[in-house]
C-alpha positions in Angstrom: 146.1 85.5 43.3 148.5 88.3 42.8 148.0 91.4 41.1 149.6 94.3 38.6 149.7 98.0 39.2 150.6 100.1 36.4 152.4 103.4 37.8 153.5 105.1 41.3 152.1 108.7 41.0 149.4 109.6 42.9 146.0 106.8 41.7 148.9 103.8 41.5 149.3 104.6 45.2 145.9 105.1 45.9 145.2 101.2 44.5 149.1 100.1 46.4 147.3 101.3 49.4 144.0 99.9 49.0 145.1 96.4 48.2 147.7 96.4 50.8 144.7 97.2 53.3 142.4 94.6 51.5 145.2 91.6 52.2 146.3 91.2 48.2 149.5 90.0 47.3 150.4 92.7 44.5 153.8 94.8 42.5 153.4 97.9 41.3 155.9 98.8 38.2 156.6 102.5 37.7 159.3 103.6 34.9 160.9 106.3 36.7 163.0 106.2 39.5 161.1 107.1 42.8 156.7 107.2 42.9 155.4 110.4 42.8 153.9 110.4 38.9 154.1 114.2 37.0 154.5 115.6 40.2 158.2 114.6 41.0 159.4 115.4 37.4 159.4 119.2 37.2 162.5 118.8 40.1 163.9 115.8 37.9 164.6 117.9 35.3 162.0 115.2 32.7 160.4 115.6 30.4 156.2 115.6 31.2 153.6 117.7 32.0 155.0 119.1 35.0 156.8 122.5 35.1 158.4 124.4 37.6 156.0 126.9 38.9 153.5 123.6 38.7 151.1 124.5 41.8 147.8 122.7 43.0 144.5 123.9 41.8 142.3 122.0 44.2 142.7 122.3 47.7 145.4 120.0 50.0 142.3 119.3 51.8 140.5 117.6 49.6 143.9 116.8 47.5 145.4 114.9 50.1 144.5 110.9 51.0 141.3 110.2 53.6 143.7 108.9 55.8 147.1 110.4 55.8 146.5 114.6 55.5 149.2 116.6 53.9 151.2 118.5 56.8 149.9 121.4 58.4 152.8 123.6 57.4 151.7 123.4 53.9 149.8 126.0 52.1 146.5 126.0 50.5 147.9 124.7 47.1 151.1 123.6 47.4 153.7 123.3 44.9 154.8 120.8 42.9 157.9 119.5 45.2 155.7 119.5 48.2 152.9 117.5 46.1 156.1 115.0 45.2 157.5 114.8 48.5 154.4 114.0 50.6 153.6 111.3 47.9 156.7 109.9 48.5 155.9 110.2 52.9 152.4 109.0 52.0 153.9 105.4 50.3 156.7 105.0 52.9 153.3 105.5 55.6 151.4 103.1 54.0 154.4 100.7 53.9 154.1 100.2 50.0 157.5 101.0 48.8 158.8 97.3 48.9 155.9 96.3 46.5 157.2 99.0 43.9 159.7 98.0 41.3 161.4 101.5 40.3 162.7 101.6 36.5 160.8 99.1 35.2 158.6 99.9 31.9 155.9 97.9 30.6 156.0 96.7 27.2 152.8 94.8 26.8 149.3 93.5 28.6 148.0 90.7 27.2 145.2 88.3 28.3 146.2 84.7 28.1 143.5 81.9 27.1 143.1 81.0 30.6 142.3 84.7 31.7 145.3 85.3 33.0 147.4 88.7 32.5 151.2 88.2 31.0 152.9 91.6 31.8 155.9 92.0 29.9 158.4 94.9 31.7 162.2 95.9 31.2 164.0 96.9 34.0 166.2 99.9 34.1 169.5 97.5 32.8 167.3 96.4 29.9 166.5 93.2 31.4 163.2 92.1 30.2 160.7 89.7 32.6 157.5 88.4 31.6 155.0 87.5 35.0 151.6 86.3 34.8 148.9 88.1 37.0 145.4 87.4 38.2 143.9 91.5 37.6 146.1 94.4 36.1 145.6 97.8 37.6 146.1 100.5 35.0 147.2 103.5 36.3 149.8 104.7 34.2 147.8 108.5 33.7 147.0 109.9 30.3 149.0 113.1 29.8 152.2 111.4 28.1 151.6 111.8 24.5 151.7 115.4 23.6 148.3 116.2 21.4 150.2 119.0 18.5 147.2 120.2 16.1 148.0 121.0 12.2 150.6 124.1 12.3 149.6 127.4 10.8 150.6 128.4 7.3 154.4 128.6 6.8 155.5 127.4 10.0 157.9 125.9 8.0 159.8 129.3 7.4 159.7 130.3 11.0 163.2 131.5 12.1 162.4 130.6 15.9 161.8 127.6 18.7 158.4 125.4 18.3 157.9 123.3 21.4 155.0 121.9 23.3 153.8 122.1 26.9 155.4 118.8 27.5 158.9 120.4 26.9 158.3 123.4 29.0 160.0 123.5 32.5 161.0 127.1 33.4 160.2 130.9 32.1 163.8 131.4 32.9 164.6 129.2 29.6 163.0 131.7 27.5 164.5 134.9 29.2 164.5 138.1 26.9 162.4 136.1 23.9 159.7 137.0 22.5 157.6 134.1 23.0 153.4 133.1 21.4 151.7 130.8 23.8 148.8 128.9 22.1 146.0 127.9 23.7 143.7 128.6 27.2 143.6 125.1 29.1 145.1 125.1 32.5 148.9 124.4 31.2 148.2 128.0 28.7 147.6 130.3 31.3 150.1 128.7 34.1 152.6 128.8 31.3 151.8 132.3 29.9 151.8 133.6 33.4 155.2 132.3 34.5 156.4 133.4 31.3 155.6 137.2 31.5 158.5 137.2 34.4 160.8 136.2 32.1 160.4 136.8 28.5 160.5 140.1 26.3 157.1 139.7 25.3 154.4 136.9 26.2 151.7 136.7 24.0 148.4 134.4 24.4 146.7 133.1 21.2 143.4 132.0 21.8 141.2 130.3 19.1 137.9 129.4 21.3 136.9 130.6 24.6 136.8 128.9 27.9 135.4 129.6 31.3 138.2 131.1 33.4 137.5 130.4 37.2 139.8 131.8 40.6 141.0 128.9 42.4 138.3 130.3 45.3 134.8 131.9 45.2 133.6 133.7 48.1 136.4 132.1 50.7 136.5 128.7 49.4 138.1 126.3 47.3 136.0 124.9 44.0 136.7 121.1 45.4 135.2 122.2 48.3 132.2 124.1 46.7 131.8 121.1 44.4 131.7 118.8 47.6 129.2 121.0 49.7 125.7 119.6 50.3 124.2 123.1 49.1 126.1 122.7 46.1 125.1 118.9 45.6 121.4 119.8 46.0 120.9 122.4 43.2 120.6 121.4 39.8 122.9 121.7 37.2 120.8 124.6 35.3 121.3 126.3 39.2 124.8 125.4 39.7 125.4 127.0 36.2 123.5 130.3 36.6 125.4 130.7 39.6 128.5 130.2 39.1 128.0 132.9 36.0 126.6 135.1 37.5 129.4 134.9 40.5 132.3 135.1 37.7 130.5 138.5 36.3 130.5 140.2 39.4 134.2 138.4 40.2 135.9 139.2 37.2 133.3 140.9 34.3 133.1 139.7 30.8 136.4 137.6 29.4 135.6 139.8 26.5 136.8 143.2 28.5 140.5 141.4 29.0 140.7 140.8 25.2 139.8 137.2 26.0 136.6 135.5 23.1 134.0 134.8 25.3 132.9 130.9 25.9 130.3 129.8 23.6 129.0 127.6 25.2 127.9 127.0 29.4 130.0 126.5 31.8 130.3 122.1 33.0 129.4 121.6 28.8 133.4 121.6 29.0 136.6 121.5 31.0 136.9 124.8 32.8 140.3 126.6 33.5 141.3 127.3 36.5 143.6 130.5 37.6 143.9 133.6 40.0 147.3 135.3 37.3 146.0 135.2 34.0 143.6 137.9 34.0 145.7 140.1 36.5 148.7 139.5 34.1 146.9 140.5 31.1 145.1 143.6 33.7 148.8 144.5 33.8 149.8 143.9 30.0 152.8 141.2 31.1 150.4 138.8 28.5 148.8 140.1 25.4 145.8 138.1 24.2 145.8 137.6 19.9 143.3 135.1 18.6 144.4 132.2 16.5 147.6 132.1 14.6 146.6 132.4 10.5 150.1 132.2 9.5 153.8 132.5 9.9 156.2 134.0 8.0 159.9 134.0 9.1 159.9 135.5 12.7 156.4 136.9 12.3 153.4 135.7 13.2 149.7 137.2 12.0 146.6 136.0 13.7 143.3 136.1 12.2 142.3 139.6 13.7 144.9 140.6 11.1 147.5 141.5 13.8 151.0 140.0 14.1 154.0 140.0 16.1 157.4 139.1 15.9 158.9 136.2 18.1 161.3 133.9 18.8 159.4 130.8 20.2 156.1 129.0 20.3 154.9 127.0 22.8 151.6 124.6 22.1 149.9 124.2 25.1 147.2 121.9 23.6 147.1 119.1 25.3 147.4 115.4 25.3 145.9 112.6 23.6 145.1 109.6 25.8 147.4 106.3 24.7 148.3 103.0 26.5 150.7 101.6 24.0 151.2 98.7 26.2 147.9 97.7 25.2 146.0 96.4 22.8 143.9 98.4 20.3 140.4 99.5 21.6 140.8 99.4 25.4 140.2 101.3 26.9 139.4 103.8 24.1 136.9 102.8 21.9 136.5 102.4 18.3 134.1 106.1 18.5 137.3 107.7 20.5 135.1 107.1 23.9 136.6 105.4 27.0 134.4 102.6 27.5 135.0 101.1 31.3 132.3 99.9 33.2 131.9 102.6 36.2 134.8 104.2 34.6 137.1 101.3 36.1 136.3 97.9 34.5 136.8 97.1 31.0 133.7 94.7 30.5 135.0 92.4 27.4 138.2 91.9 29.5 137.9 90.4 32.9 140.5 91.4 35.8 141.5 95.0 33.6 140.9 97.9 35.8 141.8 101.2 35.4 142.5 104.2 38.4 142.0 107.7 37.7 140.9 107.5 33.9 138.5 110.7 35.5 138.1 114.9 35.2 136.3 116.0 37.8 135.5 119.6 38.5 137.7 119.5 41.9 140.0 117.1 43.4 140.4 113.9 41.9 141.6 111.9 44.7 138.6 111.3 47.2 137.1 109.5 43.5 140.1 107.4 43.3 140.6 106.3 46.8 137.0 105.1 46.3 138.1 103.4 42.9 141.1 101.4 44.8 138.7 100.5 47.3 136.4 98.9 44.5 138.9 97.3 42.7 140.0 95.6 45.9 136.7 94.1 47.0 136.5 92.8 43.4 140.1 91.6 44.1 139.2 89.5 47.0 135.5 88.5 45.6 133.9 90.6 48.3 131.9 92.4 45.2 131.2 91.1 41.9 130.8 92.8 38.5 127.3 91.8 36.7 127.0 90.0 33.5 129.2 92.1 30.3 126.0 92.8 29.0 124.6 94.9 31.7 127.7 96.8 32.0 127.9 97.5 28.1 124.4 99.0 28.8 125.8 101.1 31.8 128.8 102.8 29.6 126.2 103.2 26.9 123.9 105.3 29.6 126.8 107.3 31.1 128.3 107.8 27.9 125.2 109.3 26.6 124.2 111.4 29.7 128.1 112.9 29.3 127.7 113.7 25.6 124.3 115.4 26.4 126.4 117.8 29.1 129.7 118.0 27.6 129.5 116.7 23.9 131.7 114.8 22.2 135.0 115.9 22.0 137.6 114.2 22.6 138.2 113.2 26.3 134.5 114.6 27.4 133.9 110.4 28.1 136.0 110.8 31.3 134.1 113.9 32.9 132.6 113.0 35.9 130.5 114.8 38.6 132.1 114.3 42.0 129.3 113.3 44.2 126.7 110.9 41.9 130.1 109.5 40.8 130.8 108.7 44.6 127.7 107.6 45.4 128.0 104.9 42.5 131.1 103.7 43.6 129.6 103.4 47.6 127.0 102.1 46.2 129.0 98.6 44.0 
């Protein structure tokens, strides 16, 4: 038996570790040129979803693996170099690095007629190799392929930059410009924040509200609130009246700051988190505009009829999930829904897993240390998966439930509650 790990950031080293600890012979092929995933890329000057001013917004804690903290000397949320560096202490720890084959992309994942896996890769000289493996670990992430939506009315004549989040590494790039950040996801307001230092003019165009949330709420981290038994024990009708009613008396109405207000309750989405963007717009660094209607040269107007003059957009709209290595339909199904069995197996294909395909509220690595753990008893045979049928019913359940909470936009089939989700996993 030997198995496949797809990628070396920080759920590829989870699963390293975990199969390393459960006695399986396994590689782990990661493109770039040291582990570490988005993390170690703002310092590599690559292009991804890292930045520069890229800091944690859950807590080292809880951010951290079960059984190798991060150092003492860090701080609460640590920056992006730290997060990069103790990934890299945390796979030399847990003796992994001579499993991991640096520069290597994967081409394709197919299943053979036997079962078997045949994972074509290229190496960093171009050398292809094609090995056969028992399981493949997916584990690659899902914020690769920039998501751009259909640009505004003229954008055609405009006289300045367009670029996406993906692009972005440093306000210091933009210095003096007059610059229209789109959008209110964690990536917007991080971006618009660092921004304001730099450029002439930051302006944030915002087309539907979301719930803004500090990184703390009375003294503790939201990964911590989300894994505290008084938290766990109130429903999610509680858990929602009190979390608004803390935000009013934390922050007022998003509507005071020039922000739209949410319409709908907060967990029926992703939530964004950030202690700057309200403070920056408090201290008109960032200017909130709603949607852009149109662009004309240089100028931009926004649906309130207002407009400004600048020099740059930057899209921070997200990413759309793609594993081009595989084929059609898995793990992303023909309704746009990630269909995996516990959020890990992919029923119709036996020995396909997947790592960290999740969105918690909170830290996402306790879940995926819990995943690797799985995936290595089903490894070694020490658990097995029921019949395809009962798991098809399973994803049909959750996927339900999650469209009753969160609807169905696109990527609300990977939200997951931190401690049911745990339980499930304890409990396979």
């Amino acid at each position: 038996m030997r198995l496949c790990v797809i990628g070396a950031g920080l759920s590829g080293l989870a699963v390293a570790h975990a199969l390393k600890s459960a006695g399986v012979d396994f590689v782990c092929l990661e493109q770039a040129d040291d582990v570490g995933g988005l993390w170690r890329r703002p310092q590599a000057g690559e292009r991804g979803p890292g930045y520069l001013s890229l800091h944690l917004n859950t807590a080292k804690a809880l951010t951290g693996y079960a059984d190798y903290p991060m150092p003492a000397s860090y701080p609460l949320y640590p920056r992006h170099s730290q997060m990069a560096a103790y990934l890299r202490s945390f796979a030399e720890w847990a003796g992994v690095l001579d499993s991991v084959e640096l520069g290597t992309t994967v081409d394709s994942v197919r299943q053979d007629a036997d079962g078997g896996w045949t994972v074509v890769s290229r190496d960093a000289g171009g050398t292809v190799s094609s090995r056969v493996f028992t399981h493949v670990v997916v584990a690659s992430g899902h914020n690769s392929e920039p998501s751009m939506p259909a640009l505004p009315r003229g954008a055609e004549t405009f006289t300045g930059t367009i670029h996406h989040s993906v692009d972005y590494r440093d306000g210091s790039d933009y210095a003096g410009q007059r610059v229209v950040v789109v959008g209110l996801g964690n990536s917007a307001v991080d971006i618009a924040a660092d921004l304001s230092r730099h450029a002439g003019q930051t302006v944030l165009s915002v087309r539907r509200g979301l719930h803004i949330m500090p990184k703390q709420l009375f003294g503790m981290a939201l990964d911590e609130i989300a894994d505290a038994p008084w938290w766990i024990s109130m429903s999610l009708e509680e858990q929602r009246r009190f979390i608004e009613q803390t935000l009013l008396v934390a922050r007022g109405k998003l509507r005071d700051h020039g922000l739209p207000e949410p319409d709908h309750p907060v967990f029926s989405s992703a939530i964004t988190i950030s202690d700057e963007i309200l403070s920056r717009i408090r201290h008109g660094a960032v200017t909130p505009k709603p949607a852009i209607e149109a662009v004309d040269g240089d100028r931009i107007s926004f649906t309130d009829g207002t407009s400004v003059r600048a020099d740059a957009i930057v899209y921070c709209t997200g990413y759309r999930m793609t594993f081009p290595f595989l084929e059609p339909g898995c793990p992303v199904g023909a309704g746009g829904s990630v269909e995996l069995y516990k959020r890990v197996v992919a029923p119709d294909r036996p020995g396909l897993f997947f790592a960290g395909l999740i969105r918690p509220v909170g830290s996402i690595t306790r879940l995926v240390e819990a995943q690797a753990r799985w995936i290595g008893r089903l490894a070694t045979g020490a658990a097995v998966l029921p019949e395809a049928e009962v798991m098809h019913k399973e994803i049909a359940a959750y996927l339900s439930g999650v469209a009753g909470q969160y609807g169905r936009r696109e990527g609300a089939s990977t939200q997951v509650n931190v401690a049911p989700y745990l339980q499930e996993l304890r409990e396979e």
